[in-house]
Structures are given as structure tokens and as C-alpha cells.
GULO-878277 format. One record per residue (C-alpha): y, z, x; residue number from 1. Coordinates in steps of 0.5 Angstrom, whole numbers, always signed. Last residue first. Layout:
REM residues N
Y  Z  X  NUM
...
***
This chain:
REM residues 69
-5  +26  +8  69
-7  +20  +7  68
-12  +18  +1  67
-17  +11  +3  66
-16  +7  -3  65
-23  +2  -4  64
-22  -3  -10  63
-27  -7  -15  62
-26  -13  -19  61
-30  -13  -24  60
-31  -21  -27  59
-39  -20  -29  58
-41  -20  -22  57
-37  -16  -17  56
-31  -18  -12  55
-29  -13  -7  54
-23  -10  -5  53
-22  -5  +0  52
-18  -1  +5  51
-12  +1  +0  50
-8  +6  +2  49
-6  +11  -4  48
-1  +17  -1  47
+5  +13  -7  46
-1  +14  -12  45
-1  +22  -13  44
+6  +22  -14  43
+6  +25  -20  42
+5  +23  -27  41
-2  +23  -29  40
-6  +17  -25  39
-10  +11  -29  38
-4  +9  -33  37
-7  +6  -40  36
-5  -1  -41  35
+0  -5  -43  34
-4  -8  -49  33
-12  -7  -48  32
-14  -14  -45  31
-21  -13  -42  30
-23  -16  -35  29
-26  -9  -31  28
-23  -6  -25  27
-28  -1  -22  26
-24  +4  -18  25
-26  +7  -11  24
-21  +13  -9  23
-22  +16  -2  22
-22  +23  +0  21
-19  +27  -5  20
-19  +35  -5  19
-13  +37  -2  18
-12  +41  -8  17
-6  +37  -10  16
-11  +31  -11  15
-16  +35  -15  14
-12  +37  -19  13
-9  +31  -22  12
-15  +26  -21  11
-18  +32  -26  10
-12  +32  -30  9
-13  +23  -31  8
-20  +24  -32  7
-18  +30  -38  6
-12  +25  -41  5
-18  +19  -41  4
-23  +23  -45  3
-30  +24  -41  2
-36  +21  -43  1
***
């Protein structure tokens, strides 16, 4: 299992890289307070262009971003 910071440096570093295609992230039912940020700080989620949404079993939503370039 990775530790959430590390997640969030990977996200980081591949996308400066040029490396991100597309983003696929599972939304799951959960209070966790305010929550935690899926992104480091950056402008990484402003280049995010959503194509999906679907709706899985168990209440998780899942949600399909295509990177722009």
C-alpha cells in the first residue's frame, strides 16, 4: 500500500513529466472530515477535462479525466 503524500508526489512528477494521459479516480461513500486532497499543490487539476462518469455498485462513483496538453 502506498502512503497518501507519496500518491500525491507521483501524481506530481508524472504530470510535470508530460506522463499523464488520462486520470480514472474511484470516489467511494466515506466521511473522512474535510477530506484529504488528491492533488499536491500545483496546477495539475486545472489541465483536467472530465469525459466520464459512471456509477458503480456499492455507492462508488467512478470519474474518467482526460489531461490537456
Amino acid at each position: 500500500m502506498l502512503y497518501w503524500p507519496v500518491v500525491q508526489l507521483l501524481i506530481a512528477r508524472f504530470s510535470w513529466g508530460g506522463l499523464v494521459d488520462e486520470l480514472i479516480v474511484n470516489v467511494e461513500p466515506a466521511v473522512l472530515g474535510h477530506g484529504i486532497p488528491l492533488f499536491a499543490s500545483g496546477d495539475f487539476e486545472k489541465r483536467l477535462e472530465r469525459v466520464a462518469i459512471q456509477e458503480l455498485p456499492e455507492g462508488i462513483v467512478q470519474l474518467r479525466y482526460r489531461v490537456k496538453k
